[in-house]
N, C-alpha and C positions, 0 to 999 in steps of 0.2 A: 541510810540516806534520809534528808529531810529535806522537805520542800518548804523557799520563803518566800518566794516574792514574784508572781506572775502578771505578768503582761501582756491584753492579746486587744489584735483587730482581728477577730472572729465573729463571723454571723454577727449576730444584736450588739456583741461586749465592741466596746475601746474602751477599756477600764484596766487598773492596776489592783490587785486581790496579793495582800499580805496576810502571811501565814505564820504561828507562833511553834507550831512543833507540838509533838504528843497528840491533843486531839481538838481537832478545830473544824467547830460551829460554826455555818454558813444557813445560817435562816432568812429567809427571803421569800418571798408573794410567788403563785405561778407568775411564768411570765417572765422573771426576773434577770432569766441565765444560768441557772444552777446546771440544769442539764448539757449548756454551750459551753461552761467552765469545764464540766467530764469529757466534752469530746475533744474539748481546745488541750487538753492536758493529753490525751490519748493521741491525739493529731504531733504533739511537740518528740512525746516518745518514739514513733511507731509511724510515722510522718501520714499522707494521704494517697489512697489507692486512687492513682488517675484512671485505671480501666475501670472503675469501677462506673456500673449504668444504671440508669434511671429503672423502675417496675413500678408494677402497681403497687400504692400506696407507700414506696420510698423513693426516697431523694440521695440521691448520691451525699457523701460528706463533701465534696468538691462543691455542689451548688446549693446544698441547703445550709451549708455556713456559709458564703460568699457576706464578707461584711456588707451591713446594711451599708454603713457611712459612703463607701464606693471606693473608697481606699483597700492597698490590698491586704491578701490574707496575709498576715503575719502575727510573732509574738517570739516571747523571750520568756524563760523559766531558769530562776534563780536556786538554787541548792547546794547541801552542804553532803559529800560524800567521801568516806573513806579520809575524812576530817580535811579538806579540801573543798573552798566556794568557788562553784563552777556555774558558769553562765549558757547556757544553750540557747541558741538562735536560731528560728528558722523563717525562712524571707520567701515570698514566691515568683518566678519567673514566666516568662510571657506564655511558657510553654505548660507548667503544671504548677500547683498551689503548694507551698511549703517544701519546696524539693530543694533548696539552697539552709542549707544545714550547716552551723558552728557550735564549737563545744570552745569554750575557751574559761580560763580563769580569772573570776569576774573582777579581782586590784588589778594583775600582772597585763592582763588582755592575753596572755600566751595561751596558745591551741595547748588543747588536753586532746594528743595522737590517739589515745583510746577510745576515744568515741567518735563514730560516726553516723550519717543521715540510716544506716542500714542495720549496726547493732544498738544504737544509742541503747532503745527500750532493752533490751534483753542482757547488756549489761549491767544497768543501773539496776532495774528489775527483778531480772534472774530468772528471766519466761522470754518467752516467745509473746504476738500479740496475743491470739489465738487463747494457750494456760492462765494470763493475765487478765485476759476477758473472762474465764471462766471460774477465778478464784479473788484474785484481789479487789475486783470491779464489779462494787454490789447495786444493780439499779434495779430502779421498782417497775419497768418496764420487760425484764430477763432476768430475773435471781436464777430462772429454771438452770441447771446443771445437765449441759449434752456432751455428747462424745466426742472426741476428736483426735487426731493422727497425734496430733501435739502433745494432746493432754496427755495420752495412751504412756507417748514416750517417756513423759517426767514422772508419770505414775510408777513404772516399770522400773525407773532409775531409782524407785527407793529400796527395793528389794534384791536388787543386781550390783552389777558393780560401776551403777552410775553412768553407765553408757547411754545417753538420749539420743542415740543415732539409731537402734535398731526398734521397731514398730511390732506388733502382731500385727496392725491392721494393713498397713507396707507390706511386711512378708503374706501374708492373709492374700491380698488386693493382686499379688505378683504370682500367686500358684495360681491362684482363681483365673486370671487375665492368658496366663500360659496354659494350662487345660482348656478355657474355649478356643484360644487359638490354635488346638492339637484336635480339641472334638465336640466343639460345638456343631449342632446341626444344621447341612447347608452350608456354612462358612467355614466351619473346622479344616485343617489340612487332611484329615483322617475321612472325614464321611467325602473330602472331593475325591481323594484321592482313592477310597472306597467305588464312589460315582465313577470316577473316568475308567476304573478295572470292570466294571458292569457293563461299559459304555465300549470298551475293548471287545467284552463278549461276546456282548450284541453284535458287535459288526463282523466277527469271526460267522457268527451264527446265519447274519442275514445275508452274506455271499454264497454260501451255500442254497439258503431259500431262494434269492434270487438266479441263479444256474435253474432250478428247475422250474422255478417259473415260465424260464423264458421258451424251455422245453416244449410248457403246457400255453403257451400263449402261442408262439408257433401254429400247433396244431389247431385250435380254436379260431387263428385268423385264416388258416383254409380251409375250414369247415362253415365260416361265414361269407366269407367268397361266392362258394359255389350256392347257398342259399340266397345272395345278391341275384344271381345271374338268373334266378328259377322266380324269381319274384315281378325282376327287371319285364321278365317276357309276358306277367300276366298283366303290370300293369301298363302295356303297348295296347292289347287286347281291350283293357279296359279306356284308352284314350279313345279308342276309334269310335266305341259305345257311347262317350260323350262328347264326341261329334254331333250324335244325332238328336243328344238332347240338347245340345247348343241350337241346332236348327228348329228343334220346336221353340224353345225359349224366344227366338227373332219372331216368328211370326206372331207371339203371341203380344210380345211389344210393340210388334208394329202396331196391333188392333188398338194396345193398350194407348199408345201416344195420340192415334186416331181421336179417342173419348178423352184427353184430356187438352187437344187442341179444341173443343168444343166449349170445354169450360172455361179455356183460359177465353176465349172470344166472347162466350156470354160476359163473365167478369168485367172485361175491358169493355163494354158496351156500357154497365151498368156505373163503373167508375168516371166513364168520360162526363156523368152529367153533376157530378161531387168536385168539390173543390180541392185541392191535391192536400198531400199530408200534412205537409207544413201549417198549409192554412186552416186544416181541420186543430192540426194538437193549438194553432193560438187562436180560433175560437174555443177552444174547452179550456185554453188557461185562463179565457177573459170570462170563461162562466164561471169559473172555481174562484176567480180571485174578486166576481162579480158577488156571486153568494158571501165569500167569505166576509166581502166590504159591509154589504148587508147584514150580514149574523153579527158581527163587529158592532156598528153601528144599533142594531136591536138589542146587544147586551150592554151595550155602555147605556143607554137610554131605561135599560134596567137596575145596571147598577148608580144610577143617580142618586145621591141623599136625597132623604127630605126636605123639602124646603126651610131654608132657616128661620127658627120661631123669632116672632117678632117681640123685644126687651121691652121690661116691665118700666115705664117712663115715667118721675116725677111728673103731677098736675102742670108744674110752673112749667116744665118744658114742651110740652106734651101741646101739639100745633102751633109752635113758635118756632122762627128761624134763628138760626143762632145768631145775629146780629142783635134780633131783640130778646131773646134768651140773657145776652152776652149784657143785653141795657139792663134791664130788670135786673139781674144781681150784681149790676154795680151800683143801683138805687139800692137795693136792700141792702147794701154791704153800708152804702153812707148812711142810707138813717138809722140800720141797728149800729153801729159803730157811734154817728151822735148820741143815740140815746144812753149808751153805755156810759159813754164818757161825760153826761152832763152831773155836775156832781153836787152833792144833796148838801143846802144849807143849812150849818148844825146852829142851831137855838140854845143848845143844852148851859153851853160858858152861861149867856143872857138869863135864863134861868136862874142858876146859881149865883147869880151876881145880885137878883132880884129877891131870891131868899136870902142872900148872906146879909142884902140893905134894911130887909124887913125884921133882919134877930137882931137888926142894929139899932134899929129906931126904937124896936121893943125895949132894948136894953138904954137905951139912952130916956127913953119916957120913966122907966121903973124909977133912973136915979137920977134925971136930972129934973123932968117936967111931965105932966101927963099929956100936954098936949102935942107930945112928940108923936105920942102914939098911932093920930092921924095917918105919919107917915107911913106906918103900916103896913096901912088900909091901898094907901098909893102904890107902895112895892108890892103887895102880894097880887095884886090886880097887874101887873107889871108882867110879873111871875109867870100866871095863870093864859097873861097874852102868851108870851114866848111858847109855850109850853104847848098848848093849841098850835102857834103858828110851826111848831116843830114838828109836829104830829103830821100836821097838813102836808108839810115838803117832805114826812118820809114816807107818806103813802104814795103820796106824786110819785117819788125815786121811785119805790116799788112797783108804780105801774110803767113806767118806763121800763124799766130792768123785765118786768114781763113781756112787755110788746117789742122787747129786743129781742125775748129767747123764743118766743111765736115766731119770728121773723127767722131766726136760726132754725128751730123744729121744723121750719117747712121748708128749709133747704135739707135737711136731715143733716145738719151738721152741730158741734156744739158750741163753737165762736164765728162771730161774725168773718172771721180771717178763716175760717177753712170754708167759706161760700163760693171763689175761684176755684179751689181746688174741686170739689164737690161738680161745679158747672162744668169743668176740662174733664173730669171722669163721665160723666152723665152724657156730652157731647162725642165722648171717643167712644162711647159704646153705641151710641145711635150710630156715627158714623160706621161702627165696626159692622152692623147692623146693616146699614145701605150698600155696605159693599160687599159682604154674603148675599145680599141679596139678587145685586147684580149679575154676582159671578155667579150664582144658580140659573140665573135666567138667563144670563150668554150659552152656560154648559147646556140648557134644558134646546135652546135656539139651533148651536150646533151640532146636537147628536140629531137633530128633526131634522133639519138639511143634508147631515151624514144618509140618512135614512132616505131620504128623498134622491137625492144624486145615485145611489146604489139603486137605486130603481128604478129609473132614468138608463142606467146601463144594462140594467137587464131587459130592460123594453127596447132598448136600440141593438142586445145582441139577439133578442127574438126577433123583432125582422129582419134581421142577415140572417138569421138559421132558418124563416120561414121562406127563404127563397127555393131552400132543397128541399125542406124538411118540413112542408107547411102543418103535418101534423100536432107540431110540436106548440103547445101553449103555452106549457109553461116551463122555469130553468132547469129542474128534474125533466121532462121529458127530452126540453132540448138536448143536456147532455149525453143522453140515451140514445138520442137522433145520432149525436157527432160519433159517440163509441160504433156505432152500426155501422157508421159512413168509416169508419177507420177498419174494424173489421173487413166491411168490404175490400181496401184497400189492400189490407195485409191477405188476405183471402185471394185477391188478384196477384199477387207478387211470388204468395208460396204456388200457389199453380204455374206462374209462368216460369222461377224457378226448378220447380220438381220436373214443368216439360223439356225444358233446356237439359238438364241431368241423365233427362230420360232419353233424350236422343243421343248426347255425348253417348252413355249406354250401350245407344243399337247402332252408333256407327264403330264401336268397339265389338261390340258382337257380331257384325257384321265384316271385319277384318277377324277377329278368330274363328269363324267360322268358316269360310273358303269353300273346297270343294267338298261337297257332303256325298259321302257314300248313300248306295240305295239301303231302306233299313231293313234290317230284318230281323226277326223275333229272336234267333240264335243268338245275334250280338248284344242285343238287349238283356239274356238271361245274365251278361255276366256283372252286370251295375245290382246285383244283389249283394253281393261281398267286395264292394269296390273301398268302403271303408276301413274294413279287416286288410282286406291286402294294401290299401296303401298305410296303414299303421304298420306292420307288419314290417313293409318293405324299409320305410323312415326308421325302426326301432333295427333292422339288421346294419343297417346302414351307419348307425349309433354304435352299437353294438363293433362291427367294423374298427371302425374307426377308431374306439377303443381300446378293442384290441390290439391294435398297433400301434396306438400311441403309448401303453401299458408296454409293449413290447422293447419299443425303444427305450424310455425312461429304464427297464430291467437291463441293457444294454448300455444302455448310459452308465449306471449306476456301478456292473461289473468294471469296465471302464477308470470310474472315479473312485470305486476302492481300493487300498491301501494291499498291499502284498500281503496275502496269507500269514506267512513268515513272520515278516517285522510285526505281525499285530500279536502273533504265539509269545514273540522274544520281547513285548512292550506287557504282555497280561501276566509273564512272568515277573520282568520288573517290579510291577505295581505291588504281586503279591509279597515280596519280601520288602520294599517299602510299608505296606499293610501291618506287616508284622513287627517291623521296627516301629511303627507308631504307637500301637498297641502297649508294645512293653513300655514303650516311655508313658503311656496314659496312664497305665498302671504305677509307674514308680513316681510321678505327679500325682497321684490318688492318695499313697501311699503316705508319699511328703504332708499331704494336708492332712491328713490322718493326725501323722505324730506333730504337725505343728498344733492343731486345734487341742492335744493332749496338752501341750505346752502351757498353751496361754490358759487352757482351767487352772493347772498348776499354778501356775504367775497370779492365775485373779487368785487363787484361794490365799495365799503369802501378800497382796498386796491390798485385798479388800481390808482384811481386819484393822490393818493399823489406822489406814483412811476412816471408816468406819467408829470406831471406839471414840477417836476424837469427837468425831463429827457428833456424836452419842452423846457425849460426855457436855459437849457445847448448846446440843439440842433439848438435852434434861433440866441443863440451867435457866435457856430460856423461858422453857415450861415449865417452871415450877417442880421437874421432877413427873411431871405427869407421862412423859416419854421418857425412855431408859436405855433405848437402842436401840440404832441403825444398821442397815445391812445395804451395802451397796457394791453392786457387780459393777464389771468392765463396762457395760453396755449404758452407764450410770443409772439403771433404775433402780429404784431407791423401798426399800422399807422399812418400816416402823412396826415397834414395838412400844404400849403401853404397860408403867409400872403394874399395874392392874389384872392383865390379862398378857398370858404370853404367843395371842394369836399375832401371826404380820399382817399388817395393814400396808396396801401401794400408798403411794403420797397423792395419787386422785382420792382417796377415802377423808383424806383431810379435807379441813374450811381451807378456804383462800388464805387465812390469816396463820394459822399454823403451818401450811405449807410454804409460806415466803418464809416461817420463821427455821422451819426444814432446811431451805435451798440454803437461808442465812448461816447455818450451821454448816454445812457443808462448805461451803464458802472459804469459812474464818480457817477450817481445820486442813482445805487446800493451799491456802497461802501460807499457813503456816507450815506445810510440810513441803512444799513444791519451791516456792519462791525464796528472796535473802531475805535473811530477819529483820532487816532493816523499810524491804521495799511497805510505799504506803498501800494501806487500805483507804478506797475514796468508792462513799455511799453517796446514791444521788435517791432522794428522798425512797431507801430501801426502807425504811421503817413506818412505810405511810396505812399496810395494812394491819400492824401489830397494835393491838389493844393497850390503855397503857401501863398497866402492870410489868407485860410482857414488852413494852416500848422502854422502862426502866429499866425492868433485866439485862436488853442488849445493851441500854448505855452503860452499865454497872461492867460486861467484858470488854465492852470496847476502850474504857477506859483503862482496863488491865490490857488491853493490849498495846494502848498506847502510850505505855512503858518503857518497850523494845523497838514501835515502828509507829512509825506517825500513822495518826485517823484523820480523814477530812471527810464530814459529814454535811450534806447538801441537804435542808430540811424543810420544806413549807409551813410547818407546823412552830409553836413556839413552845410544848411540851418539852421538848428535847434540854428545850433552853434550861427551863425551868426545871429539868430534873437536873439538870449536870449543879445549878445554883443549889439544890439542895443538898446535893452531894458535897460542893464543897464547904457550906454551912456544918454539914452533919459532921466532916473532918476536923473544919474548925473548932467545934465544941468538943471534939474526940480530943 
């Protein structure tokens, strides 16, 4: 089978990817698709598990390929099989992604009946998803090599007669599932049905015990009977006895109510001249919320700032208003401004006009007349004016030009044009100045009136307290007055309270009490053990009651058990149940036994061949440095170096040798498991190989894609670059 011409709205792709056959280089940036191309290709064979759900840190392939574009998931894979170009289509429907599946041939358009949505992959292929994922499908994310029912079965098929239908881990999964359902603990058919023949016994057992309970309860409850009735008569004895301490107890209340009808009267005497409670708790709230205003008031007056320092002010400003502040440097701004701009009369041309006359006349007397000479005398004197009067107008400029920058220095600015600005800075901080200043002296104003008014209140709530309370001076003592005066109050209300209780009391005592026997010392002796005999009596009485209730529940219980009989003819049941489970547990024991015998056999016949290859392809990669593999059912894997003949697990490897491990195993799966035809497709599997060992695997893979297409997915551009030198090196060959 070859793969040519793929087509997908997958995840990131709507792109068309043509393919030549043998072995074909897909290099490409992260990023790019490489990986969406492996799952769009695996998605087209083997189509999309809809139950498949979200976890932690994976994404279903239903929502993490959802094409970006919003268009839906779809694609088409073009290919030549069995010398036949067949077109595979798969479309998605409202209901699930890529479930609308054609196979047809890609001139005619006629359906190819052999393939469908269900076997496509495993025809074309010659696996399951499952053995396909674990041999033909090398990516740098899972090279690792795990177990699987699937694999087990294709493994098994090399050494048998090809049957992929039967498992060890199936038949394994099927004894194991059937002995806990015979004799797991608790659940097993064997430990319930163990349970309910114990459970039988018991109740064989506990009708018997309960018969003679009810024997022994019988007698115990008329033996507590007649201790009732012997108790009952002491504590008759013992009521009449406190009778007579009921009648002391009245008199003594009466005295007692006597002495606190005294005090409830004194109280109400001393309350009538207090203000009631109400008005005592809101004068104490107006003293608390009095102080408070004040403590308030005396700390904000502490936390005042400083008063704000007064700004360091230019001379020029410094007892000027800003009106004539604002005059004065707009005078200073025009005359340094005129004097700037008055501009200096240059003499120098008149000069050199009066020397270039005076080399003239000289030159004219040499060669025409001496008496030219004169003129000379005229121009250099000419000269000598200018020259002076140029001197004169550039000291002048110069003194101007100073008494402009005097004029600037004393504004502290350094052009006459930043004097405005200079003044609006200078004027906003005096301003800023007046008004800290204000605001300090309003704040400093209103905490002093705060303080004042809070004093005022407390002077007007000491004469209302000095009406009752004239001891009271000051707002500490007042509040001390009003707590006394509430005291009193509450002091008046528990006594008038407690005497109200206390006569409810004695006119209850006074109704149990009735007629009093005359007392006498006899009847008195027997309130010595009035405690013992009424526990006593209470605990027989417990005790009673018990016993009968015991008695009936034993009565009950005969009642609601099962016939003797049926429970002899149900404990035998069970036991011969018991015994047929046992044998079966045993010959399920048995079975696992000679099956576990089995499958060592099978690994030992099925590792080697697996093995050798996988050796044989891992030596190559390594240079020979590795020489062989040993790999069980369980696929854990070991190595041997040419060097040493210790085994090594594939955790003793670097990352980089061990992918190059899986990678051998890999190639030696496909090639024994799957058609010789199906492709091998790397998703940048060669990303941890060094690259000596990154040319080696290009050097098999091009031998293997001889007999079966290679599609290699590669970030890297090494790959490139070796296949280029390879085909260089042939060329020359």
């Amino acid at each position: 089978m070859k793969l040519l011409k793929l087509q997908a709205s997958f995840g990131k792709l709507n792109d068309t990817m043509t393919l030549d056959g043998g072995l074909d280089l897909i290099t490409a940036p992260n990023e790019a698709g490489k990986s969406t191309w492996t799952a769009f290709l695996i998605a087209m064979f083997y189509g999309i598990d809809t139950a498949e759900r979200a976890s932690k840190g994976n994404l279903p392939v239903k929502t993490k390929y959802k094409p970006w574009s919003g268009a839906p998931m779809q694609g088409t894979v073009e290919l030549e099989w069995n010398g036949r170009r067949i077109t595979l289509e798969r479309r998605s429907t409202a209901k699930a992604p890529m479930s609308e599946f054609r196979a047809y041939e890609t001139a005619s358009g006629l359906p190819v009946p052999e393939l469908s949505a269900e076997n496509c992959g495993e025809v074309l292929l010659g696996a399951k998803r499952e053995v396909f994922f674990r041999s033909a499908l090398l990516r740098q994310l899972d090279l690792q090599v795990t177990k699987d029912a699937e694999l087990e079965k294709k493994l098994a098929s090399l050494v048998t007669t090809g049957d992929e239908t039967a498992s060890f881990y199936v038949a394994e999964r099927k004894l194991r599932d059937l002995r806990n359902r015979i004799c797991r603990a608790g659940t097993g058919i064997l430990p319930q049905t163990k349970a309910r023949h114990a459970e039988v016994e018991r109740e064989l057992s506990d009708i018997h015990l309960v018969q003679q309970s009810c024997i022994d309860l019988a007698a115990s409850q008329k033996q507590l009977e007649t201790k009732k009735n012997h108790l009952g008569e002491v504590l008759e004895r013992i009521g009449r006895a406190e009778q007579i301490r009921k009648a002391r107890r009245l008199r003594e209340a009466q005295a007692q109510i006597a002495e606190q009808e005294k005090t409830v009267a004194s109280l109400k005497e001393l309350t009538g001249r207090l203000p009631d409670v109400s008005a005592l708790h809101a004068l104490k709230s107006r003293c608390r919320k009095a102080e408070d205003t004040l403590h308030t008031a005396e700390m904000e007056k502490l936390a005042l700032p400083a008063a704000p320092a007064s700004p360091s002010l230019p001379e020029w400003l410094e007892g000027r208003s800003e009106e004539k502040a604002r005059a004065e440097a707009k005078q200073a701004q025009e005359e340094a401004r005129g004097l700037q701009e008055a501009k200096e009369q240059n003499y120098l041309p008149f000069c050199v006009i009066a020397i270039v006359l005076t080399l003239g006349a000289a030159a004219l007397g040499l060669f025409v007349h001496p008496a030219v000479y004169s003129l000379c005398a005229v121009f250099a004197a000419l000269g000598v004016f200018f020259l002076a009067r140029g001197r004169k107008q550039k000291k002048l400029h110069t003194e101007r030009l100073k008494k402009a920058e005097a004029i600037c220095s004393r504004y502290g600015v350094q052009t006459q044009e930043d004097i405005p600005a200079e003044l609006a800075r200078q004027l906003a901080v005096r301003r800023e100045y007046e008004q800290d200043r204000d605001h300090y002296e309003q704040r400093v104003l209103a905490t002093e009136q705060g303080i004042d008014e809070a004093q005022a209140q407390i002077d007007a709530l000491l004469s209302e307290i000095a009406v009752f309370a004239p001891q009271a001076k000051t707002l500490p003592e007042a509040v001390e007055a009003l707590m006394a005066a509430e005291h009193a109050h509450d002091a008046f209300l528990t006594e008038e309270r407690a005497l109200a209780r206390s006569q409810q009391q004695l006119e209850s005592l006074q109704q149990l009490v009735g007629d009093v026997p005359p007392e006498s010392e006899k009847e008195l002796e027997v309130l010595e053990d009035e405690h013992e005999v009424r526990a006593a009596y209470q605990q027989t009485v417990r005790d009673l009651q018990n016993a009968t209730d015991q008695l009936n529940i034993a009565r009950g219980r005969i009642s609601a058990k099962a016939d003797a009989v049926m429970l002899g003819a149900e404990s035998e049941q069970l036991s011969n149940q018991i015994e047929a489970l046992e044998k079966r547990s045993a010959a399920i024991t048995l079975a696992y036994e000679r099956l576990m015998q089995a499958n060592d056999s099978l690994q030992a016949r099925f590792s080697p061949q697996l093995s050798q290859l996988a050796g044989t392809y891992f030596g190559e990669l390594t240079g020979g440095t590795y020489d062989r593999i040993f790999l069980d059912r369980e696929m854990n894997i070991q190595v041997t170096r040419s060097d040493d003949p210790l085994q090594r697990p594939v955790q003793a490897l670097s990352c980089g040798t061990a992918d190059q491990l899986y990678f051998a195993v890999h190639l030696a799966m496909a090639e024994l498991l799957l058609n010789p035809d199906c492709p091998l497709i790397l998703d940048d599997a060669l990303i941890n190989f060094d690259d000596e060992r990154a040319k080696r695997a290009i050097k098999l893979l091009l031998r293997q894609s001889a007999q079966r297409q290679v599609i290699v997915f590669s970030c890297h551009r090494r790959e490139e670059d070796f296949l280029k030198a390879e085909a260089e090196q042939e060329n020359c060959g």
